[in-house]
Structures are given as C-alpha cells and as structure tokens.
C-alpha angles and dihedrals in degrees: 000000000000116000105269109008110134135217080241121055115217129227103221124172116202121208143184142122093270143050144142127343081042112092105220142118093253099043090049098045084052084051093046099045093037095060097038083054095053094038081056084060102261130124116244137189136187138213114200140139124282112255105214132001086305123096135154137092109325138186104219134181103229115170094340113311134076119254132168109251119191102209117195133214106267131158130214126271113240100216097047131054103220107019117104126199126215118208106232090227115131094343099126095055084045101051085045090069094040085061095043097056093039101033095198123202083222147001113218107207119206098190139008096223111100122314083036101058091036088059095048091052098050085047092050091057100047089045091252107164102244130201125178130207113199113212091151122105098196083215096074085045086063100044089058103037091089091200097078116087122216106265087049106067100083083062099034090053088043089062098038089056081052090048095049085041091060097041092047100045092070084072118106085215134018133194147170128202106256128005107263090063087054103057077038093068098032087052085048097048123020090248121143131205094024094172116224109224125177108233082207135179142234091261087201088066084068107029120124139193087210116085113206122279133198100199083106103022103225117186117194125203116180127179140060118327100230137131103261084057090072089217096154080063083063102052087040092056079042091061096047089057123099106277088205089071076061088211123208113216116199122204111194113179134041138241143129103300093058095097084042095051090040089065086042099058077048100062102036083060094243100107091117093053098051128093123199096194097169125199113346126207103257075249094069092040100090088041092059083050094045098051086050130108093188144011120220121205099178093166127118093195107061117123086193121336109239081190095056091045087062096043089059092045082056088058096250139154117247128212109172138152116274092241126123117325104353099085079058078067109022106059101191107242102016109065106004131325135281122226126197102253106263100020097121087179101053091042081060105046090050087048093056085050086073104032095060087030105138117244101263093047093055083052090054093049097044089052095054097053087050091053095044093050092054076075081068112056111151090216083065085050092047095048100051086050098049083051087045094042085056090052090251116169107291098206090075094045106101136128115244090245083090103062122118084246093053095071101034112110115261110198099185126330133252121257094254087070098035087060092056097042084055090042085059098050097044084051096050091050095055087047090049092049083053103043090049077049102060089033085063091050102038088057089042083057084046098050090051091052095054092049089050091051099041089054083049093057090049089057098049091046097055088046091047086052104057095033079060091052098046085047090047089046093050092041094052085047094060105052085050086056091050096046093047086052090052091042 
C-alpha cells in the first residue's frame, strides 16, 4: 500500500489566488499536492481564479490526472504581467454552495488574500476543518499595489502582516514551507505553532543520468522575472566573469521586469549570451535543468524555492543569495555556494567556483544536492496532510528537512551512498531510454493511425461526393418530370 493511503478516502478542496497556468511557487505546490492526493485515491477540488474571460466549473488535466476547478471571474492586475485579481462580490454565497454540493473533510487554503479568506469563511461557517499554508510576503503585495507611495510601505506592510495574521488564524492548523518562514510569520504576527512543512517534490521527475559539465558553462535561472527575483543582480555578476568562459545564461518564466532585463542585457554587452525562454511545457522542464552547469536563485523573497528543489533533484549545483529560506537548501560548501543579497561581485565570483570547478568537485557538488533533496520527498508532504486533513495529532507532523542530519555538513559523502546516488541515476537513465522508447512507438503508431484515417476521409469523401451528385441528378429529374406533368 502506498505510505499514507487510507481505508477512507478523503474529499479535500484546495484553494488560493493562484493556480496553473500561473508559474509560481504556491500554484505549483496546489498542482503537486492535488494530484498526489488523488493518485492516493482521494477526491480533490479547487478553487482558483479564472485565467481569461472564461469561469465557471471546469474539468481540467493537472499533473496528470483530471479534477473538477471552479474558476472564478478575476481580472489582471495592471502593474504586474501574470497576477490576476477576483472582486469579493457574492463569493461567499458562491463558495457556500460550492461546500454544500461537494461536503469536503477538509479545505486546504494557499493564501489568505481574497478567495482564501472567503473559503474559510464559508468553511468556518459549515463546520469544514480548515488548514492554511502561507506562502504570501506581504512585501511583494505592496510593490505591486500600485496604490501605495513610497513613504507608505513600512506602514502599508505593518498592516498586511495584521491582515494575513486575522484571516489565518481561523485555520485549525497553519504551516509554512520551511522553518524559517515559519519564525518569520510568527515573528510578523504573534502567531504560535506555525508547523514547517516541506511542499516537496517527486526528486525522479527530475533525475538524470548526466552530471553536470563546464566545458560549455551553462547558468539557469527559473521563476517569475520580477522584481523581487533580483534577477538584474544576475546579468550584472554575468557580465564580471571571464568572457572567455563565454557563458550562456538561460532565462525560463515570464513577468514585468523582462523588457527591463532585455536592455539591460543590452548594456552590460551579454545579449548574446542571454536566453528569454519564456514559459516551457512541465515536459521541457527536466531537460533546462539538465543542460545546465549551474542554478541561480538571486532572489531575496523565496519561502522555499520549489525551482531550486528541482534543481537539486536534477543533481545541480546551487548558487543563490543568503536571503529567507535558500540557505535552508543551499548549504554553502556542500552542494553549491551562498552570496549576500546585492553583492554582484561575490555572486560572481561563487558562480565562477563552479564554473571552473574541476571535474571531481562538480560531481561533489551534484551528489550532495541529490542526497539533500531525498529530505524533501513529496510522499513524506503528502503523508503528514492527509494526517492533518483527518485532524491527527500536529506535533508529530514534520518533513524530514528538519531533522538535526539535514543540516550537518557533508563534505563529501561515503562511498555507500554514493553507490546508491550512482544506482539511481543509472536507473533513471535506462527508464528514460524506455520511456523515449515507448514515446517513438507510440507516435509511429500514431503516425499510422493518421495516414489510415486520412485515407479513410478521402474515401468517405469521394463516396459522399457522388452519392451528392446521384442524389442532385434524381432530384433535377424529378422536378423535369413534375413541370412537364403541369405543362
């Protein structure tokens, strides 16, 4: 039996102010946990914003499996390129009916702004169990407001942090995804028991049988490309190192500092170097990570950093800024290297660390991102929720990230784990090789089929167009033979 299915399945509705399509931390981490729960054998809902003019009740594919999204009306934000904003009119009576028809164990909140703190409310009031996971920093709400001058946003962030303390605290149980977040909002709120709970990630998506090489320096960045991201730190610490390492930098996501970032690729003299990928298919994603040296997390606003989990599932090295959560995944040393936020010099100079790195030390490093993310396994996530979920006892419930071993310094590892780091990429590599397998016949099969149907169709065609023409003929004789009876 799979760790953690129960004899009961559960009915769970997941709800935030974001979800795919959107390209972000929190609507990835709803995807992810709604199809492991179903795959577990439970029925799940969501409730999202819509993502165009469109809303309604939907049956939509997420990570694999079919699920029923209510998507309600929203409208884009002006001063940002992906967020989308939903009017509070009528929702509560809306999400009460929602509840009603569906009568959930549980709803599992992913924010506290507005379709969050409407749900709960609507729970609340049907006596629905309710947790909450906080992915927000109210910091990143003001910058983009647009509302809110300058001298304003120490209050304006002051009162946010207030408003995210009321609506959460109507939870049962609240958690955060590492934690620091976690003392962060407890710091920033006067909240206690806030429980840390990896969002994890099933680490074999993103396994390789290919360790990272320099021999053509490759840097990936993926996420959103705002402002909070820091990403112009990254193309200024680009432009100090070596040109003769003529170093590629790819850019995967999208967001309202792209045109920005494009000019100044432009002025520092690496446009050439730099690649705007845009958003990728989930299919392309473990190939960006697998052509890459090195991953950059420049940010200085991640709670956890779904981008650089997989990164290290992928076996790469990390250099990201020591800001928030990131030093919790990047232990400096071990499996890549930390930079004070805003020191463009010293993020060079860590990425060149890695970029010149001889070949035994990129191995080092790749092998100790592989065994750190093994602390992350989404199965372990799952399991705590569906306990949670059930109302099971929430001083037990914790990832295995926060174990005392987690955070000891590797060094490099011994040769038993080792083995067994180089047994999972050899068997990745021979499931890959069948999988490609499978995917070739499967579209030669494919392709058969087509041209069969396609001869079909002309078939059906030819016949459909001289039965048309019998039928046009018969029918002309007809009314000859009618008109020369009246003449």
């Amino acid at each position: 039996m799979t760790e953690g299915k129960t004899s009961k399945p559960l009915k769970i509705i997941i709800c935030g102010d974001t979800f795919p399509p959107d390209v972000n931390g929190a609507a990835r981490f709803a995807e992810r946990l709604a199809g492991g729960l179903i795959r577990r054998g439970h029925e799940v809902q969501i409730i999202a914003p819509a993502y165009s003019s469109s809303h309604g009740t939907f049956r939509e594919v997420h990570d694999g499996v079919e699920l029923t999204v209510h998507r309600v009306r929203s409208h884009r934000l002006i001063s940002h390129a992906t967020l989308r904003i939903v009017m509070p009119f009528g929702l509560t009576r809306k999400f009460a009916r929602i509840l009603e028809d569906f009568k959930p164990d549980a709803i599992h909140s992913q924010s506290h702004l507005v379709i969050g703190r409407f749900v709960t409310k609507a729970a609340r009031a049907q006596g629905i169990r309710v947790l909450a996971t906080n992915h927000i920093m109210p910091e990143n709400l003001v910058k983009y407001s647009m509302i809110v001058p300058r001298w304003l946003e120490g209050v304006a962030m002051a009162w946010a942090w207030r408003d995210a303390g009321k609506v959460l605290r109507q939870a049962e149980v609240v958690t955060t995804p590492t934690r620091r977040a976690a003392e962060l909002l407890e710091a920033a709120t006067g909240m206690k028991g806030i429980l840390a709970i990896s969002c994890g990630i099933d680490a074999s998506k993103y396994a390789n049988s290919n360790p990272p090489q320099n021999r053509r320096p490759r840097i990936l960045y993926l996420g959103r490309l705002d402002f909070e991201k820091h990403i112009h730190n990254l193309l200024k610490a680009v432009a100090l190192l070596p040109k003769e390492l003529n170093t590629v930098v790819e850019l995967v996501g999208e967001g309202s500092e792209r045109n920005r970032l494009e000019s100044l690729a432009f002025e520092l003299g690496i446009r050439d170097n730099v690649i705007f990928a845009g958003h990728i298919s989930e299919a392309e994603l473990p190939l960006a990570y697998e052509r890459a040296t090195v991953f950059a997390m420049p940010s200085i606003a991640e709670l956890q950093s779904i981008a650089t989990m997989e990164a290290m599932a992928s076996g790469r090295p990390i250099v990201a800024a020591n800001a928030m959560a990131l030093p919790h995944l990047v232990h400096d040393g071990d499996n890549g290297y930390l930079f004070e936020p805003d020191d463009v010099e010293m993020f060079a100079d860590r990425l060149k660390r890695v970029l010149t790195a001889t070949p035994d030390e990129l191995e080092r490093l790749s092998d100790n991102s592989l065994h750190l993310i093994g602390a992350h396994d989404i199965n372990r996530t799952l399991t705590i929720f569906e306990g949670l979920y059930r109302g099971d006892r929430e001083e037990l419930q914790t990832s295995d990230d926060n174990s005392e071993a987690y955070n000891l310094p590797i060094g490099r590892l011994n040769e038993s784990l080792r083995e067994q780091i180089l047994l999972l990429r050899k068997r990745t590599s021979e499931f890959r090789e069948r999988t490609s397998e499978m995917r070739n016949r499967f579209t030669e099969f494919g392709d058969g089929v087509s041209e069969r149907i396609e001869d079909i169709r002309e078939d059906v065609s030819e016949r459909a167009k001289a039965v048309d023409q019998k039928v046009r003929s018969t029918v002309k004789k007809a009314r000859n033979r009618i008109k020369s009876q009246g003449d």
